[in-house]
Structure formats: structure tokens, C-alpha cells
C-alpha positions as CSV (number, residue, x, y, z in Angstrom):
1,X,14.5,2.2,-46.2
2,X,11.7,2.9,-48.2
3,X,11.5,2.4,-51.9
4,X,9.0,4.3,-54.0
5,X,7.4,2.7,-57.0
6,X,4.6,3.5,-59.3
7,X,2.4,1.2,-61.7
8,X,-0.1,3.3,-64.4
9,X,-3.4,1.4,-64.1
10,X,-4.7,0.5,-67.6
11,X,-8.2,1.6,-65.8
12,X,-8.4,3.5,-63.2
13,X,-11.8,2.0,-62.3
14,X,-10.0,-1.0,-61.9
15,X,-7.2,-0.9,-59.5
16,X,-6.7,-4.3,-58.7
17,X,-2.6,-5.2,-58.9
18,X,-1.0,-8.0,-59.4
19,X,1.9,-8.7,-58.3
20,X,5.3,-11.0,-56.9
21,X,7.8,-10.0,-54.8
22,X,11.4,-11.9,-54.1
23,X,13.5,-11.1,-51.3
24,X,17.0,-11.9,-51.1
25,X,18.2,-12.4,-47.5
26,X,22.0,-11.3,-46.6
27,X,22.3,-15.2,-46.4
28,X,22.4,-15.1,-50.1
29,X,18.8,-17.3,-50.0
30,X,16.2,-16.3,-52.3
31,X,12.5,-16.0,-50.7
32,X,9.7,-16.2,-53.1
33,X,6.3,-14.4,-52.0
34,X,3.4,-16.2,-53.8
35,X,1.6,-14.3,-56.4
36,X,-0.4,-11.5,-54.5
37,X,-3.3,-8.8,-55.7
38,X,-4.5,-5.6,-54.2
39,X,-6.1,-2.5,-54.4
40,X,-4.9,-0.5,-51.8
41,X,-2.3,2.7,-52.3
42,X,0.8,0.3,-50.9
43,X,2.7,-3.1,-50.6
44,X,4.2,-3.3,-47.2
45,X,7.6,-5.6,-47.8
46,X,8.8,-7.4,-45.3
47,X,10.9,-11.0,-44.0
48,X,7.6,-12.2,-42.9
49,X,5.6,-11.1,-45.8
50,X,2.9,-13.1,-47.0
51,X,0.9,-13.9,-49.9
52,X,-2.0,-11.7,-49.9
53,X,-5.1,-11.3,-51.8
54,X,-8.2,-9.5,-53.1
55,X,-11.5,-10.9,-53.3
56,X,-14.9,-9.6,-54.7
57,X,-17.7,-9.7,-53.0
58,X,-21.1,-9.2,-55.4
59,X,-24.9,-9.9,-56.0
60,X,-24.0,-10.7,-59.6
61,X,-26.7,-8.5,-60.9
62,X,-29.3,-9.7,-58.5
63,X,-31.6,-6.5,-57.2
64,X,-31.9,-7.4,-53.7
65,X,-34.7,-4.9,-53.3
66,X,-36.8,-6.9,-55.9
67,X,-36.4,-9.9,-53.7
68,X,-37.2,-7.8,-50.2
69,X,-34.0,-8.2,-49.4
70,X,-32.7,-4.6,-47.4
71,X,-29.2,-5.8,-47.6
72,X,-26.8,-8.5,-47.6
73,X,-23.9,-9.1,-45.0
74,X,-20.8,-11.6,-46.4
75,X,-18.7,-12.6,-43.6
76,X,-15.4,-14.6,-44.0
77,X,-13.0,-15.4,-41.9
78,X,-9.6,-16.7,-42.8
79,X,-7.6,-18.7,-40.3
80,X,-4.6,-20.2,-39.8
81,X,-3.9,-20.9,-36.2
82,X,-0.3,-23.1,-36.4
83,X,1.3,-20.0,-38.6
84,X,-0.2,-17.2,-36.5
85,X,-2.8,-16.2,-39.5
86,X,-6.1,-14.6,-38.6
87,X,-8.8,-12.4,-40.7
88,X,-12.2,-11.9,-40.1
89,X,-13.9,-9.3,-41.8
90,X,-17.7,-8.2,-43.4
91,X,-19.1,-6.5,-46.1
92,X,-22.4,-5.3,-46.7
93,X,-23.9,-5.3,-49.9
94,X,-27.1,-3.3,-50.9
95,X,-29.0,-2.6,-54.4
96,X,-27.6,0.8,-54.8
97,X,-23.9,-0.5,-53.7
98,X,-24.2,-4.5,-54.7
99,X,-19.9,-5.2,-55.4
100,X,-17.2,-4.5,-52.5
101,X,-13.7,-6.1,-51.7
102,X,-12.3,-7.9,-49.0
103,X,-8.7,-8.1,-48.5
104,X,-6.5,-11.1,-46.4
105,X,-2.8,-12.4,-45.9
106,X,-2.4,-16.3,-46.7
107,X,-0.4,-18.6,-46.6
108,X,1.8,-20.5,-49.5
109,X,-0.4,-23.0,-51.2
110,X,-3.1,-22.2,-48.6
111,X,-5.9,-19.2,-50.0
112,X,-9.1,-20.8,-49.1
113,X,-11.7,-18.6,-47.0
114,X,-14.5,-19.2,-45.4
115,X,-18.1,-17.1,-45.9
116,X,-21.3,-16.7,-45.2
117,X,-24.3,-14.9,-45.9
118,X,-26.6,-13.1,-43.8
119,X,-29.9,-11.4,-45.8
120,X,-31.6,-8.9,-43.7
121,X,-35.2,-8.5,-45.3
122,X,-37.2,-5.4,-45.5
123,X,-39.3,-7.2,-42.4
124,X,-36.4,-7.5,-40.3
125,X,-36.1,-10.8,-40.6
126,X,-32.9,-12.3,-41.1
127,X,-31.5,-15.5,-43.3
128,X,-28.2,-16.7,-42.5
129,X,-26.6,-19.7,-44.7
130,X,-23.9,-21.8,-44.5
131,X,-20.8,-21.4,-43.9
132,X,-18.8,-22.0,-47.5
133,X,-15.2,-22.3,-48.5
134,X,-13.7,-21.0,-51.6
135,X,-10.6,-20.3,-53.3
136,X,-12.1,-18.8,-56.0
137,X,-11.3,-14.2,-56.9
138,X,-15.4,-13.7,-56.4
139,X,-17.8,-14.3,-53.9
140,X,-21.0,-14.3,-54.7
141,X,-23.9,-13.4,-52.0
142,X,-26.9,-15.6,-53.9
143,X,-30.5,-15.1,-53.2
144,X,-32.0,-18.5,-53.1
């Protein structure tokens, strides 16, 4: 059945939630989900839940248009093949919208993504880097 629940943001510019959710099985054992953030309007609950988590995705201040840069694309890409865990997903960042959030089930003990990023000048021209892994809350899309 569904349960209803509500949590006052201390800012509503700011809706990242934490939280931890324990299931107790009609086994009488106790499943832990690992600490998990979001920002979306619901937390699905299930058996097979997973830890999930939040991840910003910034410029850190840097005007991209000030460096020719017409916009930056972060890809990352999560996977898991042996527990059936796949996420692949983009963002692109720009000088009038330079911060955006990317989203991903993980598993226990296991966070680390995988990223890249992809500047598209205001020639066209396009600089792709190296794939990076982090299991860091931020990525940041650097201009080198």
C-alpha cells in the first residue's frame, strides 16, 4: 500500500533529502538501505531498493562564454553489470544555466561514477576529456 509522508525543506531552493530506509521482511530480517539523497517529489520503497544518490554537476563559477566555450556536456555512466546496475545519463551546462543534477541507484559500498566532459566551442569545435571516476557529491566540468 502506499504510505504518504512529508518533510518541510529548511529551503525550498534547496531540495536535496537525505535519507535511510530499513525494511523489515516477514522473515523477521532487518534490511538496511544505505544512506540515499534526492530531489525528486518521491522515494519509491521496495525489496530490491537500492542506495541512491544525487550528484551536482557545475562550472564552479567559471563563465564558459568568457572562455568561447558555447556549452559543456557531462556524461557519466554508472555500471554494475554482475548486480544488474546500469545508468547513463548527460547534462548540459551553459553560462546562463552553469549547475544541474544527475541522479543514479548504486550499490552498497559501491557509489563511484564515471564522467566526462565534452566543451563545444563557439567554432563548433569540440574538446572531449577523459573519462574520470569519483565518489565525490559534485562534479565539476573544468575548463583547462
Amino acid at each position: 500500500a502506499t504510505k504518504r509522508f512529508v518533510v518541510e525543506l529548511v529551503d525550498p531552493a534547496r531540495r536535496r533529502v537525505t535519507y535511510k530506509v530499513s525494511l523489515l521482511r516477514t522473515d523477521g530480517i532487518v534490511v538496511d538501505i544505505p544512506e540515499s539523497t534526492t530531489e525528486q517529489d518521491r522515494i519509491f520503497v521496495s525489496a530490491q531498493m537500492r542506495g541512491h544518490r544525487t550528484i551536482a554537476v557545475t562550472t564552479d563559477g567559471v563563465n564558459l562564454a568568457a572562455n568561447g566555450i558555447r556549452h559543456a556536456t557531462v556524461e557519466t555512466l554508472y555500471e554494475r553489470p554482475t548486480l544488474g546496475l546500469r545508468f547513463a545519463d548527460s547534462v548540459t551546462l551553459t553560462t546562463d544555466s552553469p549547475r544541474d543534477t544527475i541522479e543514479y541507484d548504486y550499490a552498497d559500498g559501491d557509489p563511484a561514477i564515471s564522467y566526462r566532459v565534452i566543451h563545444t566551442f563557439d567554432n563548433g569545435l569540440t574538446r572531449q576529456g577523459p573519462w574520470t571516476t569519483t565518489s565525490g557529491d559534485v562534479i565539476v566540468a573544468r575548463v583547462d
